[in-house]
N, C-alpha and C positions, 0 to 999 in steps of 0.2 A: 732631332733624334730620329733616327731610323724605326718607321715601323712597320706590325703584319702589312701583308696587303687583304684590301677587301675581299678580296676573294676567300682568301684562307680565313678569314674571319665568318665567315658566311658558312663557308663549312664544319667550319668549326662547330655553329652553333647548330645547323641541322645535324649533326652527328649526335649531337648533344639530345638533342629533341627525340631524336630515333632512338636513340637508349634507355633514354626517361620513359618514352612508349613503351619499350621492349621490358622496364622492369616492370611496369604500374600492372601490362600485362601477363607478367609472371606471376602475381601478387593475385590478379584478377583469377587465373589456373588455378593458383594453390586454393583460394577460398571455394572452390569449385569443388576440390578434392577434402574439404571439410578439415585444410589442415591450419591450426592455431598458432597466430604469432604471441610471444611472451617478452617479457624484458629482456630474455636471452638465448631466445628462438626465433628464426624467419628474416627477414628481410629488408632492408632499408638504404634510402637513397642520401649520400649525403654531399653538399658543394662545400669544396674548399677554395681559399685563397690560394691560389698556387704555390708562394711565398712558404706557404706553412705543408706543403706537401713533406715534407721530411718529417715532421713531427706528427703528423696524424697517422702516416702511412703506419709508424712504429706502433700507434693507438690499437689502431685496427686489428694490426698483427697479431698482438699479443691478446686484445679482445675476442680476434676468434678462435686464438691458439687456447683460451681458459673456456670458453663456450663455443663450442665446437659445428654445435646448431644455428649459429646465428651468422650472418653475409651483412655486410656491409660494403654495398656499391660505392667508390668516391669518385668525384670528377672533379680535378684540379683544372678553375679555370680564373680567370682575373674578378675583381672586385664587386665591380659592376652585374657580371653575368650571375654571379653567386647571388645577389641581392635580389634579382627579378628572377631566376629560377625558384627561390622561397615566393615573392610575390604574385608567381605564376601557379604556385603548388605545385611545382615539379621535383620540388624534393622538400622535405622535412627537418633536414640538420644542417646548419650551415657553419662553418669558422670564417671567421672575420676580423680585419684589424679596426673594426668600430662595430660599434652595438648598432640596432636598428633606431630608426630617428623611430620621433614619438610620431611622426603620422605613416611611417611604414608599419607600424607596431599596431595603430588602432586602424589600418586598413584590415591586416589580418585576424584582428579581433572580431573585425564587422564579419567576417569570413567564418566566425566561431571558430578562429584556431586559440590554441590554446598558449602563448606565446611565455617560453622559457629560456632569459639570457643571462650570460654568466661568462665574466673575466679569467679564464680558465690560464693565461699566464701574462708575461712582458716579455717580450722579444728586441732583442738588442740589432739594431743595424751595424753590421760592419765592414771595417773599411780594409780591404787588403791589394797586399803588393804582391809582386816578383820576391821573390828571396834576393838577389842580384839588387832590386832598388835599396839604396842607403838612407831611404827616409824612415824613420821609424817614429814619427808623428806627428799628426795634424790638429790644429784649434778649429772651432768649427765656423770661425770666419772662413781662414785659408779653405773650407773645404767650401762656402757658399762663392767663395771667389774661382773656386776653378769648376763647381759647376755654371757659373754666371760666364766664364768665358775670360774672366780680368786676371787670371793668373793660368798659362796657357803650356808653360813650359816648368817641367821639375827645376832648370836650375833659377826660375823664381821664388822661388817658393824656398831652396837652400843648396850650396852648395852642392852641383851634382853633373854627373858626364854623359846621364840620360838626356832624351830630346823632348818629345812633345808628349803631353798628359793625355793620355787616354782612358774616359770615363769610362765603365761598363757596366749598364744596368743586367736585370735578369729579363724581364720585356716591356715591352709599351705600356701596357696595361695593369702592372702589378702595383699593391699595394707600396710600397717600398717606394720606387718613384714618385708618388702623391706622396710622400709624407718627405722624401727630402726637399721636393720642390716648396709643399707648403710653408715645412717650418724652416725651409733654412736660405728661400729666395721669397717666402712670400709671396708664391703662385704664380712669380715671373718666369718666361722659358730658361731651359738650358742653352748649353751653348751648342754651337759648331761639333765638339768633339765629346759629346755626349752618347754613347750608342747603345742599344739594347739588342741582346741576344734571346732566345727563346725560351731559354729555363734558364733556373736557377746554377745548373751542370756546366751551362756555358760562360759562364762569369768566370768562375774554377779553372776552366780550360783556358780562356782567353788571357786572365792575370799569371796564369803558370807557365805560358807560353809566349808572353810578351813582358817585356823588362819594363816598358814607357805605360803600363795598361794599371787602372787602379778600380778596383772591383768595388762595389755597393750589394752588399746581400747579408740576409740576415742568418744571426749568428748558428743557426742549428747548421747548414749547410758546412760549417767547417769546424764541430766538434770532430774530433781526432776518433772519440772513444766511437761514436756512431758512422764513423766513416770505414771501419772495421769489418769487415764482411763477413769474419770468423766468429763472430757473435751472434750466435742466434736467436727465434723466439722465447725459446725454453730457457736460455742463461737469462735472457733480458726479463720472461715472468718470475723466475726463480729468485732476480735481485730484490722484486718486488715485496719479498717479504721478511727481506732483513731491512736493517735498520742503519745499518752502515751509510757513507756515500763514497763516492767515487772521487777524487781529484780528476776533473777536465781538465785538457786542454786541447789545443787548436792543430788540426791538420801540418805539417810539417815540409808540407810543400809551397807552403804558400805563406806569406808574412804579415800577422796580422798589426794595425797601425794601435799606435793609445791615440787617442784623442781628448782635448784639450774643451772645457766649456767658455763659452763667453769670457769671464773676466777671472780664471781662474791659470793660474800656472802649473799647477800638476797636472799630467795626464795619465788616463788609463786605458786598459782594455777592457773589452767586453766580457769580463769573467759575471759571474752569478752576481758573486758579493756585490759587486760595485753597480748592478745596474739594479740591486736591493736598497742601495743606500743613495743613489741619484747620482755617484759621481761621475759614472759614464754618462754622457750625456745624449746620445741618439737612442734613446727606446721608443717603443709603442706598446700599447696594451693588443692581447689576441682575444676574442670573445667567443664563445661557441654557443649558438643560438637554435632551440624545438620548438618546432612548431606541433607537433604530432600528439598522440594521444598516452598518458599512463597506459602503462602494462605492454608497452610498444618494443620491439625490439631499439626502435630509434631514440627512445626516451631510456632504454636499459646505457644503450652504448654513452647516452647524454651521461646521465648518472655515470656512468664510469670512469668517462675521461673528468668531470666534475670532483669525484670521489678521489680518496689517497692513491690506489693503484692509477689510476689516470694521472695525476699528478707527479707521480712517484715517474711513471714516463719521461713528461715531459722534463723531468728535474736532470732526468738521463743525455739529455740531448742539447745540453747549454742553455735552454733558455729559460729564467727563470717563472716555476710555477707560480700561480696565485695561490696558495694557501701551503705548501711545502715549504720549509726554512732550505735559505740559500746554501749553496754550498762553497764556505770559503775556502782561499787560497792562499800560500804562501809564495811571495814573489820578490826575485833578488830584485 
C-alpha cells in the first residue's frame, strides 16, 4: 500500500504540537484576564479520528451555533496520534474507533485525570463503486479475497467488461484500514493493488473518477442528505427539536455495494436499520473519550454529543447513534 512519507509525517506532527502550544497558551492569557470557562464557555482541544471528521465537524457546528461562547479546536488526525495526544495531555476529548485499553485508562488515572468514555454511535464501513461498474454486490469472502490479492480482476469476481480491481482506502493510517485488515484478513497485508489516498474526499474522487476503483470509507462520507451544502447550521439545530426523521440515503454519484455475511445469502446496504439489527455486516463501534474536569467547556461539548441533541446529529449523518432509535427504510 502506498503511504505518507516521513517527512510529511514529521510535520505533521510538529504542526500539531505548535497548535496544542499555541491553544494551552491562549487558555494560559485568558485565566490571566480573570476570564471563566463553563460547560458552555471558553475553550477546548479535542483529537479526532480522521475517519469520523464528517460527523464531528457537524457536532461542533451546531454546538457552537446553540452556545455561541464556547470554541472548540479539532484536529483530525490517525488513530495512533489521537491516543498519545490524550496520553501526552495535549488535548482533553478524543473520538475513537475503540475505547482506551485498561492500562491507558489507569495511566491517566495515576495522572488524576478524571477519565469519561462512552459508545457515542456504530459506524458502517462502505463499499462503493463507479456508477458504470455492473457489480452491485459483495460477500465478505469476495471482499477478503480481493483485498488479499486472490481475486485481482472484476471479471473474476462476475461477469464484467471492466479490468483490474482497484482498492481505495482513505489513508495509511486510519482507522478503517485496521479494521478491514483485522477482521477480514486476519492482520495479513493487502495486496499489490491496495492504495491509500489522503482523506476520506479522495476515495469519493478516485471511485467517481475511475470505473476499475472500489472505495472502502465509512458511511457518513456518502449520506446524500449531509453532502448538501444548502443545509445549514440553523436548519440542522432546528431539526433538532422535532421529532420526526429523515429518510437517508446515499450520494448519487457514486454506487453503493450490499454486502453479503459469511454464510448468509441475502445482502444489504449500509442503511441505519440494518447495521441496528447486525445484518450489514462491516460496522465498528465510535467512542468519545474526557479526560478533563466537570463544569469544563470540554466536558459541556462531552455531554452534548453524549446527550439527545448530540445524537440527534449523529442520527443525521448515516450513522447510526448509540442511544437514538434507528431510522428505517423502505427498499424495492
Amino acid at each position: 500500500m502506498h503511504i505518507y512519507l516521513l517527512k510529511k509525517m514529521k510535520l505533521r506532527n510538529i504542526l500539531f504540537s505548535s497548535l496544542a502550544a499555541l491553544c494551552m497558551g491562549m487558555v494560559v492569557t485568558s485565566c490571566d484576564k480573570k476570564a471563566t470557562t463553563t460547560s458552555t464557555s471558553g475553550l477546548a482541544t479535542m483529537v479526532c479520528d480522521a475517519t469520523f471528521e464528517n460527523i464531528m465537524s457537524q457536532e461542533i457546528d451546531v454546538f457552537e451555533y446553540i452556545y455561541p461562547n464556547a470554541s472548540i479546536m479539532p484536529y483530525y488526525l490517525d488513530e495512533k496520534a489521537c491516543v498519545d495526544s490524550l496520553l501526552d495531555f495535549n488535548a482533553k476529548l478524543a473520538v475513537l474507533a475503540r475505547p482506551l485499553t485498561e492500562k491507558e485508562t489507569e495511566y491517566l488515572k495515576s495522572h488524576k485525570k478524571q477519565v469519561r468514555q462512552q459508545k457515542i454511535a456504530v459506524d458502517a464501513i462502505a463499499l462503493i463503486v463507479n456508477p458504470d461498474n455492473e457489480i452491485n454486490e459483495l460477500s465478505k469472502p469476495e471482499i477478503a479475497e480481493i483485498l488479499s490479492g486472490k481475486l485481482t480482476r472484476w471479471d473474476e469476481v462476475e461477469p464484467s467488461k471492466l479490468g483490474n480491481i482497484e482498492v481505495v482506502f482513505d489513508h495509511q493510517g486510519s482507522s478503517t484500514v485496521q479494521y478491514m485488515r483485522d477482521s477480514l484478513l486476519n492482520g495479513a497485508d493487502f495486496a499489490a493493488n491496495v492504495y491509500a489516498q489522503k482523506n476520506p474526499e479522495g476515495v469519493f474522487e478516485a471511485v467517481a473518477n475511475n470505473k476499475n476503483a472500489i472505495g472502502i470509507i465509512g458511511v457518513s462520507w456518502i449520506s446524500a442528505d449531509m453532502n448538501k451544502r444548502e443545509v445549514t447550521r440553523e436548519e440542522i439545530a432546528a431539526q433538532l427539536e422535532q421529532n420526526d426523521t429523515t429518510n437517508l440515503d446515499f450520494d448519487s454519484r457514486v454506487k453503493v455495494l450490499k454486502v453479503r455475511g459469511n454464510d448468509t445469502l441475502k445482502s444489504f446496504k449500509p442503511y441505519q436499520a440494518y447495521i441496528f439489527d447486525g445484518s450489514y455486516p462491516l460496522y465498528r463501534s465510535i467512542y468519545m473519550i474526557s479526560t478533563g474536569a466537570g463544569g469544563t467547556v470540554g466536558h459541556g461539548f462531552y455531554s452534548f454529543v453524549t446527550g439527545f441533541k448530540g445524537q440527534k446529529i449523529i442520527q443525521l449523518t448515516g450513522v447510526l447513534p448509540a442511544t437514538v432509535h434507528p431510522q428505517f427504510v423502505n427498499v424495492n
